[in-house]
C-alpha positions in Angstrom: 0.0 0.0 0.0 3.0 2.4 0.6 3.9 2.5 -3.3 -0.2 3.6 -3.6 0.8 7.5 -3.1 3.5 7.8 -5.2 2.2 6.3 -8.3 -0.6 8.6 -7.8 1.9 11.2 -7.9 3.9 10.6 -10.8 0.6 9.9 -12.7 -1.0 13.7 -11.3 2.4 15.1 -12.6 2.2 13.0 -15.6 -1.5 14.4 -16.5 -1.0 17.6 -15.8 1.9 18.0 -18.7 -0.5 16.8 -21.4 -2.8 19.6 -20.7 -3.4 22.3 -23.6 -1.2 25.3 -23.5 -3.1 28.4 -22.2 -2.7 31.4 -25.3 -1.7 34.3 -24.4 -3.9 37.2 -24.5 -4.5 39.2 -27.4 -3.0 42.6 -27.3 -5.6 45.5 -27.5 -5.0 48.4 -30.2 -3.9 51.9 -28.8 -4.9 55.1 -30.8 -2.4 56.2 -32.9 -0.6 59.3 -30.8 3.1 59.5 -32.8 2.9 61.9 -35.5 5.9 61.7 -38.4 6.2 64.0 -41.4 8.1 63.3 -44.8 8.8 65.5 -47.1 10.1 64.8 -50.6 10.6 64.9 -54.6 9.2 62.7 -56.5 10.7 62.0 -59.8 9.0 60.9 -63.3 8.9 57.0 -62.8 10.2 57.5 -59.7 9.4 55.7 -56.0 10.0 56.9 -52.9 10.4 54.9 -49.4 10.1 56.8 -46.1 10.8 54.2 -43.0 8.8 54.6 -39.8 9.2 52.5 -36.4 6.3 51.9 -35.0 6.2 51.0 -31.5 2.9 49.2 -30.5 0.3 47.6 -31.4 -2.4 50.4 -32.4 -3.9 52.7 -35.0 -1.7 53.9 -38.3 -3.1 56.2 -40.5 -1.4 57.9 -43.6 -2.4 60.8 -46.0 -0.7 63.0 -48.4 -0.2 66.5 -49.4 0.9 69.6 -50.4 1.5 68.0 -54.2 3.2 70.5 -56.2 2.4 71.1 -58.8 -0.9 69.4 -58.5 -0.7 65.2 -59.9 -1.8 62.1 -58.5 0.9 59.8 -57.4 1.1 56.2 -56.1 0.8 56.4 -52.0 1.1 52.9 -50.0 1.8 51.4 -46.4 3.7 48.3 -45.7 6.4 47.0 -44.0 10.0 47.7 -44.4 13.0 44.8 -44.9 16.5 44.6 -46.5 14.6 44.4 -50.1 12.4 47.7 -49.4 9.0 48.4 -49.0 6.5 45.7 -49.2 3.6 47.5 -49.8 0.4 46.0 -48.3 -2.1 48.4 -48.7 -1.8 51.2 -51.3 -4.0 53.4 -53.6 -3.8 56.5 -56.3 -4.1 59.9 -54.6 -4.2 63.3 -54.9 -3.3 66.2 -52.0 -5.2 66.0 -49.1 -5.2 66.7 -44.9 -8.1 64.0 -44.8 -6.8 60.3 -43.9 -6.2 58.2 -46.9 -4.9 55.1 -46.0 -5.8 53.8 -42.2 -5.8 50.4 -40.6 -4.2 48.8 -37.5 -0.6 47.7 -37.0 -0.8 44.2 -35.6 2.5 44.3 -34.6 5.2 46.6 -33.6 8.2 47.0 -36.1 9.7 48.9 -39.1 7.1 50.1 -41.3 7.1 52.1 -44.4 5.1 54.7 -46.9 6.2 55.1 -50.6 4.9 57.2 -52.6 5.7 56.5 -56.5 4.7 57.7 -60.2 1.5 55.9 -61.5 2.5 56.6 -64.8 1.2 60.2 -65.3 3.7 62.7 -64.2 5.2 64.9 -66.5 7.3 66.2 -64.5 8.7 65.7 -61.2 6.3 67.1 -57.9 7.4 67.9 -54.0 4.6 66.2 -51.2 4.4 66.2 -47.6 3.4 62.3 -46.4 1.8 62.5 -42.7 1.8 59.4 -40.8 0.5 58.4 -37.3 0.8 55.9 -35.4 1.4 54.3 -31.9 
């Protein structure tokens, strides 16, 4: 009866290991509070990178403006690595303070906006890209 408790024991401890992992918790978004400016030129068939860090998971939004003289360029948001930027969300816009590209950065990291030709520019334009994020 003695070797009762111990195999007990060893078959609690046993049990116990094969349980299922406990996930950890999902982080929750913070507003976007960390405001970065890039100016630049953009030249005919040209694309421009601008690298940001973002810090936490939260809010990004981007827009574009002060286009000069007035065009419609290329404007995207992605993530930034050895080979450049890969773009994951982009569109075709022209100068404006609204928000033209928002979403949520799932995870903190080097991020990046370029801003490139679509084909139309005559000649090369100056822009002022706005991005915030946490």
């Amino acid at each position: 009866m003695k070797w009762i408790l111990p195999v007990v024991i060893a078959l609690s401890l046993a049990a116990a290991g094969c349980s299922d992992p406990v996930a950890p918790a999902t982080p929750t978004p913070v507003p976007p509070t960390i405001t970065e400016t890039f100016d630049g030129t953009l030249l005919v068939l040209g694309l421009n990178t601008h690298v940001f860090t973002v810090q936490q998971v939260g809010g990004l939004k981007v827009s574009i403006a002060n286009i000069t003289p007035s065009a419609a360029v290329n404007l995207g948001v992605g993530t930034s690595s050895v080979s450049g930027c890969l773009v994951i969300s982009n569109l075709t816009a022209v100068a404006s303070s609204a928000v033209q590209i928002s979403g949520t950065a799932t995870v903190p990291g080097a991020f990046c906006v370029s801003v490139s030709d679509p084909g139309s520019l005559v000649e090369p334009v100056t822009y002022t890209v706005t991005v915030t994020h946490s």
